[in-house]
PyMOL CGO cylinders between C-alpha atoms (Angstrom):
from pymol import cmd
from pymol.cgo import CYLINDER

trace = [
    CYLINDER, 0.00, 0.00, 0.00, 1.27, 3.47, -0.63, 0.3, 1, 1, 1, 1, 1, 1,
    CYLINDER, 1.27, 3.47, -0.63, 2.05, 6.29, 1.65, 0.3, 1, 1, 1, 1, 1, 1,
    CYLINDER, 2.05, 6.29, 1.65, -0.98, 8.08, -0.02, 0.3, 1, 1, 1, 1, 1, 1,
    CYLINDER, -0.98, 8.08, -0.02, -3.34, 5.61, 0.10, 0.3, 1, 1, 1, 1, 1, 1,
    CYLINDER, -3.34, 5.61, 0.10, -2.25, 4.91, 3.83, 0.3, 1, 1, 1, 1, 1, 1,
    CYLINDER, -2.25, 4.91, 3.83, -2.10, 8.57, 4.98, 0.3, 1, 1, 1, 1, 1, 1,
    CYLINDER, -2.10, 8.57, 4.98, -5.95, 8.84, 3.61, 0.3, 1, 1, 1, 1, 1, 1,
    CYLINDER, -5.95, 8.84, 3.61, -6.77, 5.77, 5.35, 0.3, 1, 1, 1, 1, 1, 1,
    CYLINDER, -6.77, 5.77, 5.35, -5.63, 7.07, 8.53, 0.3, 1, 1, 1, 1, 1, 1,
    CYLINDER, -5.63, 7.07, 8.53, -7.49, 10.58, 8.38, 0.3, 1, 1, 1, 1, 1, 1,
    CYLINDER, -7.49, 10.58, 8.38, -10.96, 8.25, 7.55, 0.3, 1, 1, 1, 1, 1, 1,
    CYLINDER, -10.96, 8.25, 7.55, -10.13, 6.45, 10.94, 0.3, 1, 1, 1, 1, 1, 1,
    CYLINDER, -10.13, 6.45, 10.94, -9.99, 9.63, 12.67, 0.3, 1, 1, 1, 1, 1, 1,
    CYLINDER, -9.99, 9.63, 12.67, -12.97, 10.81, 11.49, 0.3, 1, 1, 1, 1, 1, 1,
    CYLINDER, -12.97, 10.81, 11.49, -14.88, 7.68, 12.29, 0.3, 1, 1, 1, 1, 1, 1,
    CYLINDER, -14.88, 7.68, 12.29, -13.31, 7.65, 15.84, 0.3, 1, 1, 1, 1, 1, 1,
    CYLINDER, -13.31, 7.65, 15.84, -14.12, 11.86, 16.02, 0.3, 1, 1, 1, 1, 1, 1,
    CYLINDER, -14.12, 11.86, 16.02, -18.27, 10.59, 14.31, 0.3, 1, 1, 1, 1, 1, 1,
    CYLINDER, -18.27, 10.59, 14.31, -18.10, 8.00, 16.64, 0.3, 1, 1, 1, 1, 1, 1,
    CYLINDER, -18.10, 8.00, 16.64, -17.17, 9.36, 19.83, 0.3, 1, 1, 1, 1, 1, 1,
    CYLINDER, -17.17, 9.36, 19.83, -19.59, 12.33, 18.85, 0.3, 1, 1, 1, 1, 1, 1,
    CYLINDER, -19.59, 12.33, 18.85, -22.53, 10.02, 18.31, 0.3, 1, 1, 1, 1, 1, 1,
    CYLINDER, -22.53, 10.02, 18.31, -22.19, 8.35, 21.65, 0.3, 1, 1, 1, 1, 1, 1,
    CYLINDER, -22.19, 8.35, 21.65, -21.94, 11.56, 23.44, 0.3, 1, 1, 1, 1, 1, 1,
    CYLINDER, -21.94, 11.56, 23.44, -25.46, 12.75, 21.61, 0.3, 1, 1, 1, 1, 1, 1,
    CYLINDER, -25.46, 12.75, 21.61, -26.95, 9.41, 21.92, 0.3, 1, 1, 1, 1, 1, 1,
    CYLINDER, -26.95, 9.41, 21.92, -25.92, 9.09, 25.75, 0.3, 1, 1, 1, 1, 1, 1,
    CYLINDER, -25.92, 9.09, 25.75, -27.62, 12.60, 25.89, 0.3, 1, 1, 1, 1, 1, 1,
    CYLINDER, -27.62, 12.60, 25.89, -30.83, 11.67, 23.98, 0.3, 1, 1, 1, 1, 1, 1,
    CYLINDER, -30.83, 11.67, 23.98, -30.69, 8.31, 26.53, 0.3, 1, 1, 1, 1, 1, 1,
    CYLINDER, -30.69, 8.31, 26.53, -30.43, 10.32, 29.48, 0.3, 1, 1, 1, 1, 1, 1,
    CYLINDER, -30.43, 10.32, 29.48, -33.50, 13.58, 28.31, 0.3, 1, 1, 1, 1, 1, 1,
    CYLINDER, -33.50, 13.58, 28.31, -35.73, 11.15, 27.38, 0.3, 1, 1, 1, 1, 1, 1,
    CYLINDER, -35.73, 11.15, 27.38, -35.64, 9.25, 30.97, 0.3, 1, 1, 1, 1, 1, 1,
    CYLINDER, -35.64, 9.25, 30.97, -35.92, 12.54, 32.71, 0.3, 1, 1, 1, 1, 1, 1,
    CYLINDER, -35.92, 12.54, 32.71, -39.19, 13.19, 30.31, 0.3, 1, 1, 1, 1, 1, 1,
    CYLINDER, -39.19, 13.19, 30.31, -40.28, 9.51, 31.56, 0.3, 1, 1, 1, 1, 1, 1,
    CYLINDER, -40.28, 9.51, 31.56, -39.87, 10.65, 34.96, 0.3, 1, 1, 1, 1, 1, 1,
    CYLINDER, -39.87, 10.65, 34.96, -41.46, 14.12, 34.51, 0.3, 1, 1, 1, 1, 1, 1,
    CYLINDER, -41.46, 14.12, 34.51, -44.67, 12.37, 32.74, 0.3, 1, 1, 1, 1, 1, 1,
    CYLINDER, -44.67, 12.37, 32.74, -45.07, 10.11, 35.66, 0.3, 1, 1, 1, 1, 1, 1,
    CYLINDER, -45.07, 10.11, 35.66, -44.77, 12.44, 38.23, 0.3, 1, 1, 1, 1, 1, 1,
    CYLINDER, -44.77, 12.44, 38.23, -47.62, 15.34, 37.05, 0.3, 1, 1, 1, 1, 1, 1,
    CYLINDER, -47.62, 15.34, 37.05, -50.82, 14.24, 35.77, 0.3, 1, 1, 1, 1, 1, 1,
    CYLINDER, -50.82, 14.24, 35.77, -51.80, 15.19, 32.49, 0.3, 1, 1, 1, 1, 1, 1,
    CYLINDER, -51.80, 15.19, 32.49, -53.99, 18.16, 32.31, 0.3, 1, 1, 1, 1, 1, 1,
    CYLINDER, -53.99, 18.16, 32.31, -55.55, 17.17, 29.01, 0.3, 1, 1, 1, 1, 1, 1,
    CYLINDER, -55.55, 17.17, 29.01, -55.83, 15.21, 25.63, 0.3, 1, 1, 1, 1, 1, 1,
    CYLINDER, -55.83, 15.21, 25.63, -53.55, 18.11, 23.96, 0.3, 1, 1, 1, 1, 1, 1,
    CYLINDER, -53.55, 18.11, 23.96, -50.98, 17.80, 26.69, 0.3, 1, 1, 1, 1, 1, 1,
    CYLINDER, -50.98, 17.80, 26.69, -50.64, 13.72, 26.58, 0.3, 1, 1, 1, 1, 1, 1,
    CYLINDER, -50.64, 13.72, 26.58, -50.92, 13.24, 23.01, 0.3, 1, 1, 1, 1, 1, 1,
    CYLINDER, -50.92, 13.24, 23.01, -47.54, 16.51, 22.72, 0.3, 1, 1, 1, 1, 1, 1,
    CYLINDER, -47.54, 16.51, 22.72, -45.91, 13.93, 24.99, 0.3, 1, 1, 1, 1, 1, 1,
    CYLINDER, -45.91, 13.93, 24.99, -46.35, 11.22, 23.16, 0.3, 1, 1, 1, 1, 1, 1,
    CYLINDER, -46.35, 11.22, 23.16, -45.31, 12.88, 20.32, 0.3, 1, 1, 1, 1, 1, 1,
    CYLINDER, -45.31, 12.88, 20.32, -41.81, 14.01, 22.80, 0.3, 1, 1, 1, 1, 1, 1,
    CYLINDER, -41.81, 14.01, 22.80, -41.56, 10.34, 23.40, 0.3, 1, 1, 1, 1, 1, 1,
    CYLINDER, -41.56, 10.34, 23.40, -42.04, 9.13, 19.72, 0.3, 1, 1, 1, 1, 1, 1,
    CYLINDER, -42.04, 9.13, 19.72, -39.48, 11.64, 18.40, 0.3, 1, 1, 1, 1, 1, 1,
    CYLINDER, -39.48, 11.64, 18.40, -36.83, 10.93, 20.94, 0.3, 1, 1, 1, 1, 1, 1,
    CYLINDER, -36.83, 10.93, 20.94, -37.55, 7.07, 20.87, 0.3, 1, 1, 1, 1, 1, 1,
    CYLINDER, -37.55, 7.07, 20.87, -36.57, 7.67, 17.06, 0.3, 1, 1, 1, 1, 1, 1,
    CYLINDER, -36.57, 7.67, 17.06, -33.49, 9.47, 17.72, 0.3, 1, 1, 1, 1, 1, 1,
    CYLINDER, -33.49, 9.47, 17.72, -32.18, 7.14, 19.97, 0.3, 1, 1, 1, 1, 1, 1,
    CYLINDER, -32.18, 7.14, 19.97, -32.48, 3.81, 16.99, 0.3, 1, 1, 1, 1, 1, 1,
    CYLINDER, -32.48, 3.81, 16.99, -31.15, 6.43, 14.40, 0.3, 1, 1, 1, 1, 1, 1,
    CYLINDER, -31.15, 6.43, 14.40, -28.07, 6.91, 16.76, 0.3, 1, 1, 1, 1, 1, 1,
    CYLINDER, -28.07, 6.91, 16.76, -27.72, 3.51, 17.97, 0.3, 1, 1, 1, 1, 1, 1,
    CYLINDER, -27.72, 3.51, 17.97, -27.49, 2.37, 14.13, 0.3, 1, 1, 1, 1, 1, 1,
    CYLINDER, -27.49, 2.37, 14.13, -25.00, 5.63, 13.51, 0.3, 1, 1, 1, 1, 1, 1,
    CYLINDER, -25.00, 5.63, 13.51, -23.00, 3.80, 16.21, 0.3, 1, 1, 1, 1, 1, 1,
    CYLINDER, -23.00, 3.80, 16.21, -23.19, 0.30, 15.01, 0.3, 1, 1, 1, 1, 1, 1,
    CYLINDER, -23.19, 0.30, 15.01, -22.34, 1.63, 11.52, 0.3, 1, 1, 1, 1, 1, 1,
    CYLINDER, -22.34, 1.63, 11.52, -18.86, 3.72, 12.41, 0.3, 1, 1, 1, 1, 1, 1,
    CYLINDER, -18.86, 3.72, 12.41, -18.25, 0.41, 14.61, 0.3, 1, 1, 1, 1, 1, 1,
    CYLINDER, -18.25, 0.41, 14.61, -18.31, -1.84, 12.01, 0.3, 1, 1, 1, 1, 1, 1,
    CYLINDER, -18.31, -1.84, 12.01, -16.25, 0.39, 9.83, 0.3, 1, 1, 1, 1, 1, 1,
    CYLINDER, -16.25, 0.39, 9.83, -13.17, 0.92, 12.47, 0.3, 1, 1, 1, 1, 1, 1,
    CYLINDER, -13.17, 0.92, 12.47, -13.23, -2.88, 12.69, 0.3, 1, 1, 1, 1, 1, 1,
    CYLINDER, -13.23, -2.88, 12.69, -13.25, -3.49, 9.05, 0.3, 1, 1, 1, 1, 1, 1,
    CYLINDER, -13.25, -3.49, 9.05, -10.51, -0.92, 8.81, 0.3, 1, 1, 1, 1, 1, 1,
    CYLINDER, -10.51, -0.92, 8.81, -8.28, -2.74, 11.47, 0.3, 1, 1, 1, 1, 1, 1,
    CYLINDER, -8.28, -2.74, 11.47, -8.79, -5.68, 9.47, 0.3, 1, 1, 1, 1, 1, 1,
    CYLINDER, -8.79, -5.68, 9.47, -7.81, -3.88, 6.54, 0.3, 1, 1, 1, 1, 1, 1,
    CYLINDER, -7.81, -3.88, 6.54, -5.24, -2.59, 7.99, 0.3, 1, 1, 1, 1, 1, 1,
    CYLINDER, -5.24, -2.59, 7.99, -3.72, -5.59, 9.80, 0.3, 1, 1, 1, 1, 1, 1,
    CYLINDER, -3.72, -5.59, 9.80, -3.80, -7.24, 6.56, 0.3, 1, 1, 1, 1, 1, 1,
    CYLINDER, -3.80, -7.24, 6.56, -1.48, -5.54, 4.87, 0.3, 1, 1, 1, 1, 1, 1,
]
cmd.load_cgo(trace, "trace")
């Protein structure tokens, strides 16, 4: 392999390491709002339809978030692994 084509390499492992490391943070983040909004919902009673059905919608969104991130996470996982197979390799 050439100095090129390893010097690119290593700059897409950093960024999946930086995209990584960034998507845990927000997805740890997500995790962690979306409990307190659990815990906030059980605590007060619902006023009315309008308020339960905007938390629902709270709870849908962030529910969808948190898969989107979790697959961002297993995706730039799988890469850094292929890529230390890659280059282990050669």
């Amino acid at each position: 392999m050439n100095v090129d084509t390893q010097t690119h390499l290593t700059v897409l492992r950093g960024r999946l390491v930086f995209q990584l490391n960034e998507t845990r943070t927000e997805l740890r983040a997500l995790q962690r709002d979306n409990a307190a909004l659990l815990t906030d919902a059980r605590v007060r009673e619902t006023s009315d339809r309008e308020e339960e059905a905007a938390a629902g919608q709270e709870f849908e969104a962030a529910d969808a978030a948190i898969e989107r991130l979790g697959r961002e996470v297993a995706q730039c996982e799988r890469a850094l692994h292929w890529s230390r197979q890659t280059r282990a390799s050669s």
